[in-house]
DRENVEX-520765 format. One record per residue: residue in one letter; x, y, z of N, C-alpha, C in turn. Coordinates in steps of 0.02 Angstrom, whole numbers, plus 50000, padded with zeros to 5 digits. Atoms other than C-alpha are relative to their C-alpha. Layout:
N
aXYZXYZXYZ ...
END
This chain:
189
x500025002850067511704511450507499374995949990 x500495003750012510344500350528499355003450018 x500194995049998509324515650564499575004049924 x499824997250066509744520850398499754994349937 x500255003950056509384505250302499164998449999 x500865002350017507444500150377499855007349986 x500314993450026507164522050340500034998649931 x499955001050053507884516450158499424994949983 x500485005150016506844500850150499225003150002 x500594999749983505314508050223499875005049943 x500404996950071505144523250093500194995649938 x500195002150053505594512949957499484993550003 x500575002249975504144500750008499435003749987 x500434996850010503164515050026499765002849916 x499774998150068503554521349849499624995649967 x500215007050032503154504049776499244999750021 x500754998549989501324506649855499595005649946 x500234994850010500964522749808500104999549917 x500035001150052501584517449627499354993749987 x500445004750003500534503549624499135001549986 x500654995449989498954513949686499865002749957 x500094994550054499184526049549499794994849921 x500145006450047499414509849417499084996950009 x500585004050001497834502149476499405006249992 x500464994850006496974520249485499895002249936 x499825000450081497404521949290499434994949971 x500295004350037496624507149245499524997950028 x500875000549994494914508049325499925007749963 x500044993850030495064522849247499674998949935 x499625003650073495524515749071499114996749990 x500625003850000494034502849123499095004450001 x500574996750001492824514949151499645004849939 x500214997250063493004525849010499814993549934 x499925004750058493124510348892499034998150024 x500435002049980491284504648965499585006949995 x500334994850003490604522548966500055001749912 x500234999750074490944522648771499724994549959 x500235007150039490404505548725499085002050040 x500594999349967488784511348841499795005949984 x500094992350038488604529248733499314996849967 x500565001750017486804529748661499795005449946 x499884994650043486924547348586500795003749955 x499284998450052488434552348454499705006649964 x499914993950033488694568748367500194997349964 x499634999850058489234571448193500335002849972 x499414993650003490084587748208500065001850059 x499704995149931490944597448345499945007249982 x499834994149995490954614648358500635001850038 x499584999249988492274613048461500805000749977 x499155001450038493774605548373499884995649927 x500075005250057493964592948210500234994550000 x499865004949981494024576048229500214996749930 x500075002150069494794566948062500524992750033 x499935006850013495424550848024500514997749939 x499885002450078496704541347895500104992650034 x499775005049989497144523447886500414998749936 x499315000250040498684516647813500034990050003 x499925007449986498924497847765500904997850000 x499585002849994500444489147816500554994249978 x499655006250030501824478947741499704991750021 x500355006849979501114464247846499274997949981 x500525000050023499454467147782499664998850031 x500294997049948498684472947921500025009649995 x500334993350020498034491447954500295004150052 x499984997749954498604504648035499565008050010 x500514995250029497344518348080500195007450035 x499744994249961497594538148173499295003949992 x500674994149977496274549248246500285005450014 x499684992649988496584566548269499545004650020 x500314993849962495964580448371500395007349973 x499574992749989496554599148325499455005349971 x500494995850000495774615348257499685001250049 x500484998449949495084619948423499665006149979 x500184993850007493824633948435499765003250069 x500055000249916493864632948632500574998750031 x499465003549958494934630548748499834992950042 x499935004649978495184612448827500684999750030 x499505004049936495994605048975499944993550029 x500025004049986496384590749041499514994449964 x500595003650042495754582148877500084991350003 x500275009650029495264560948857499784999849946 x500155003350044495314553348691500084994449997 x499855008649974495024536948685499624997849934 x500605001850043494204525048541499924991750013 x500135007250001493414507748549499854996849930 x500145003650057493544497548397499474991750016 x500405006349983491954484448366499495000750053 x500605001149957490804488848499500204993050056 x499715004049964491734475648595499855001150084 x500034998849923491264473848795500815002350036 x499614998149959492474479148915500814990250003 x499865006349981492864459648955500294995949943 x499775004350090493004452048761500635003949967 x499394995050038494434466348721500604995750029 x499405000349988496004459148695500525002649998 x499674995749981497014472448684499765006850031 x500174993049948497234490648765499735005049926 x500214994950048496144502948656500455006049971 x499694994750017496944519048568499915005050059 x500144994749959496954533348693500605002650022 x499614991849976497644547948774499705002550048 x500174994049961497544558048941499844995050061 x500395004349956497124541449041500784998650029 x499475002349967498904533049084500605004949999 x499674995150014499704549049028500275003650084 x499844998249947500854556949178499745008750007 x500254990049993500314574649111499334999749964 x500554996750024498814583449070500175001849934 x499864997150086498414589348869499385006250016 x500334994350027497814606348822500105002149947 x500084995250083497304615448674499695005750009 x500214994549994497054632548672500025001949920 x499784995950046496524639948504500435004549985 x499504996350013497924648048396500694999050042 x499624999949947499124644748536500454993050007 x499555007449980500504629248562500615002050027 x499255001649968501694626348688500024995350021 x499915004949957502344610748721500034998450057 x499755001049954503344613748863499375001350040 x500635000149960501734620548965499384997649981 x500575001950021500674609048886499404999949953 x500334997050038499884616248764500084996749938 x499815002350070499744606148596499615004049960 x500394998250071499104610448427499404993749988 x500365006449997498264595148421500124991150026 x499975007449949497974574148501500064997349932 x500165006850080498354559148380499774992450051 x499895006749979497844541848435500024994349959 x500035005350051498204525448344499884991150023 x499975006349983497974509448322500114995049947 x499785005250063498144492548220499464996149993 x500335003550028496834483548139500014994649944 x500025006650052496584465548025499735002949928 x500384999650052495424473947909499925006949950 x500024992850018495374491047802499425003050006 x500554995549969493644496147874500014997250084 x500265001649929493564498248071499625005850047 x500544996449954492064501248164500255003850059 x499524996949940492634514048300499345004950033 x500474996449955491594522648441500505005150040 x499164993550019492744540448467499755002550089 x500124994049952492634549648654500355006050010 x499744995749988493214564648677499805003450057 x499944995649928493254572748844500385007150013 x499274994249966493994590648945499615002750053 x500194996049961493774602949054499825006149978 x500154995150024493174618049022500605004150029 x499504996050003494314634149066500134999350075 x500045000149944493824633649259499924992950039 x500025003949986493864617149281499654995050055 x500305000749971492404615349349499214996949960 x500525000150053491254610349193500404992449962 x499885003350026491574593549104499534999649929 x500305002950072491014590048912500304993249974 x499965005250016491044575048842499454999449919 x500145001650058490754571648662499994991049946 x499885007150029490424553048572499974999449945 x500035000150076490594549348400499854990449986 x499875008950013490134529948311500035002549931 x499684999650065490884530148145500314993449985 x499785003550031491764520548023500655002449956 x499484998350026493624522247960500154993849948 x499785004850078494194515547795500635002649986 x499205000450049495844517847671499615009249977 x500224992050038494564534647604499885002250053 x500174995649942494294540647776499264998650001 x500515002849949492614540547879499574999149946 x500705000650017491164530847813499505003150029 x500474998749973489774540847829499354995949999 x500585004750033488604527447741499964997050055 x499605004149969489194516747899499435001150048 x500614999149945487694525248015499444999349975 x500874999850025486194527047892499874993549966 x500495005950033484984514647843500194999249940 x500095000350080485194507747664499545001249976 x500434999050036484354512547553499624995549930 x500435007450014482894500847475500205002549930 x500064997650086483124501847273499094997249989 x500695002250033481344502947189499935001049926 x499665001150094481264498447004499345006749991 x500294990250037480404517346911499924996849917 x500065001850070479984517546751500655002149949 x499534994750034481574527246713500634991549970 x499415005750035482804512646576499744994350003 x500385004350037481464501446526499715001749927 x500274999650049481034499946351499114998849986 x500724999449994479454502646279500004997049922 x499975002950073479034491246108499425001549975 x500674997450039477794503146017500105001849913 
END
């Protein structure tokens, strides 16, 4: 019997490690991607791959709530990461856990054009959300997978701007200077 209880003790001990390991392997994970998109230098503005859209919704509390979305593939993806950083915020100054997907997740996500099966994984499309103070938030988008052979990684970054009308595009380009024209001045001849 007492045989039987340190064999009980010892794998559940062991158990409690090996959970732990996996917990802390998650979240250098988590940490790494969050630091690899706040440290992005180049952003796309379209995919060829899939469609990335956006709504935000304001809240009885009057606060924001916002949703990213991945679907339309025109590839196949595996083992995809979406993740977004609101604010350009360091790693260290974030007080909460960012929007994401595919990081603390126990399963893998795929998208195969035309194609959805839950049960083997297969969605139609990723949502991620989050909650915001304000009805415009700055957001820096990653999207990650594998290719078919899983031997090829892509990685896609987006910096945008989500509002109540969906993505500011004004949000990346320079303003534009106004210069007074002759055009809606009178002329007293």
């Amino acid at each position: 019997m007492k045989k039987l209880f340190s064999l009980l003790l010892a794998v559940s001990l062991l158990s409690g490690c090996v959970k732990k390991d996996a917990t802390d392997a998650k979240a250098a994970a988590y940490e790494s991607y969050y630091e690899t998109i706040v440290d992005a230098t180049s952003f796309t503005e379209a995919s060829d791959y899939y469609t990335l859209s956006g709504e935000m919704t304001r809240m009885d509390d009057g606060t924001y709530r916002y949703y990213l979305v991945i679907d339309d593939v025109q590839i196949a993806m595996y083992d995809i990461v979406f993740m977004a950083v609101e604010d350009d915020l360091p790693f260290s100054e974030a007080k909460k856990m960012m929007p994401n997907i595919g990081i603390y997740d126990d399963k893998e996500y795929a998208m195969i054009p035309y194609q959805a099966r839950q049960d083997a994984g297969y969605v139609k499309g990723l949502v991620i959300s989050g909650n915001y103070d304000t009805s415009s938030v700055p957001l820096r988008v990653l999207v990650e997978w594998q290719g078919k052979n899983g031997e090829t990684t892509y990685r896609e970054f987006w910096k945008l701007t989500l509002t109540e009308d969906g993505f500011d595009s004004r949000a990346e380009e320079p303003a534009e200077e106004e210069t007074e024209g002759e055009e809606g001045t009178e002329s007293n001849s």
